[in-house]
Structure formats: C-alpha cells, structure tokens
C-alpha positions in Angstrom: 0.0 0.0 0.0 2.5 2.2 1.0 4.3 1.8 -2.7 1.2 2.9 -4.4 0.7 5.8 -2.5 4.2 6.9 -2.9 4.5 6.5 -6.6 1.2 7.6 -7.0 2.5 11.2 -4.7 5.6 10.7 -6.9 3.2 10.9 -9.9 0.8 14.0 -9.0 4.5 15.9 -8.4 6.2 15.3 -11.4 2.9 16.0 -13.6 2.6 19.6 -11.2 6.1 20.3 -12.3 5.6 19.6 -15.8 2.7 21.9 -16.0 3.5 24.9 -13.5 5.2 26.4 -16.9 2.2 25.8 -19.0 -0.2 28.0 -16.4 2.2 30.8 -15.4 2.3 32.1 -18.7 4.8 35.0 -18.7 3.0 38.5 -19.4 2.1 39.9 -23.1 5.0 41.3 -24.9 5.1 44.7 -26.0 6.0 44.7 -30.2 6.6 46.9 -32.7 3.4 46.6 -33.9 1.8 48.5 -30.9 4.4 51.1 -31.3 3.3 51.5 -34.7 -0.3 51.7 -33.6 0.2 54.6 -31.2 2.4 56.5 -33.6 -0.9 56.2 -36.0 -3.1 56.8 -33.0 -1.6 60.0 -32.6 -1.6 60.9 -36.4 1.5 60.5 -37.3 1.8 58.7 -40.7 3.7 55.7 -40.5 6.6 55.1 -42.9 9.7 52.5 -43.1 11.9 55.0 -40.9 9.1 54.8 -37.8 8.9 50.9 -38.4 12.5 50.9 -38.0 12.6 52.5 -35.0 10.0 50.8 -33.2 11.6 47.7 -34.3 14.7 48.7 -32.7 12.8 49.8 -29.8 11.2 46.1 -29.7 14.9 45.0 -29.8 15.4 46.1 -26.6 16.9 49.5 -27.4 14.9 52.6 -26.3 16.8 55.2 -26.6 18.0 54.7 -30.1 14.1 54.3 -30.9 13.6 57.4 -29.6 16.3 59.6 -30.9 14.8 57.5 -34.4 11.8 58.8 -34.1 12.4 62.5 -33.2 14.8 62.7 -35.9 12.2 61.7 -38.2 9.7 64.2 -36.7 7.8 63.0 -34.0 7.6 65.5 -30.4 9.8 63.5 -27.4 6.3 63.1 -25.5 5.5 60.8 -28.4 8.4 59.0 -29.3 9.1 58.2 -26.0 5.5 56.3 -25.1 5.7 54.6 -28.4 9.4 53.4 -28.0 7.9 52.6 -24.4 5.1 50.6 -25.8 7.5 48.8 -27.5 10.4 48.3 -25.8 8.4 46.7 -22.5 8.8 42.9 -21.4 
C-alpha cells in the first residue's frame, strides 16, 4: 500500500512540475506593432523610418528608438511612449 501511495504522490508531483510552466504564462509582450499603432493613433503617418525604429525599440533598445523617431519628426512626449510601448517585457 504504501508503494502505491508513494508513486502515485511521486506521480501528482512530477505531472505539477511539468505543468506549473504551461499556467504561469509569462506576461504579453510589448511589439513593434503597438508602437506603430500609437504613432498612428496620434496621427503620425507611419513610414519605413518609424517601423525601424519601433523595431529597434522592440529590440530592446529605447533610446536609439527614440532619438529614431524624433529625428524623423515626432515631439519627445510621443516618441518616448511609443518606444515605451514597444520596448516593454
């Protein structure tokens, strides 16, 4: 009896470990794409330069995609919530 119980325990743990990754999904990703979105949201119209720089801020690099996207015309207010936007983990 005791065997049963212990590989059945032995069991229900190694199932819970398989699926504790499964249901703690890590949090949504910020892309490019919602970068984009704001820029557009704002009225800026988006061309290749702004999708390069929200790519880059997806990359992991804000303030590149910032000093992008104020060289290419959008205010610092702006640039800095979309590069935010896209830039977050």
């Amino acid at each position: 009896m005791f065997r049963i119980a212990r590989a059945v325990g032995v069991a229900a743990a190694t199932f819970a470990a398989a699926a504790l990754p499964l249901l703690a999904a890590a949090p949504a990703q910020a892309t490019a794409g919602e970068c984009i979105d704001y820029l557009r949201e704002e009225g800026y119209e988006v061309v290749n330069n702004h999708e390069d720089a929200c790519q880059t801020g997806e990359d992991g690099f804000y303030r590149p995609c910032v000093n992008h996207l104020t060289h290419v015309g959008v205010e610092i207010g702006h640039a800095r919530t979309a590069c935010g936007r896209a830039a977050q983990e």
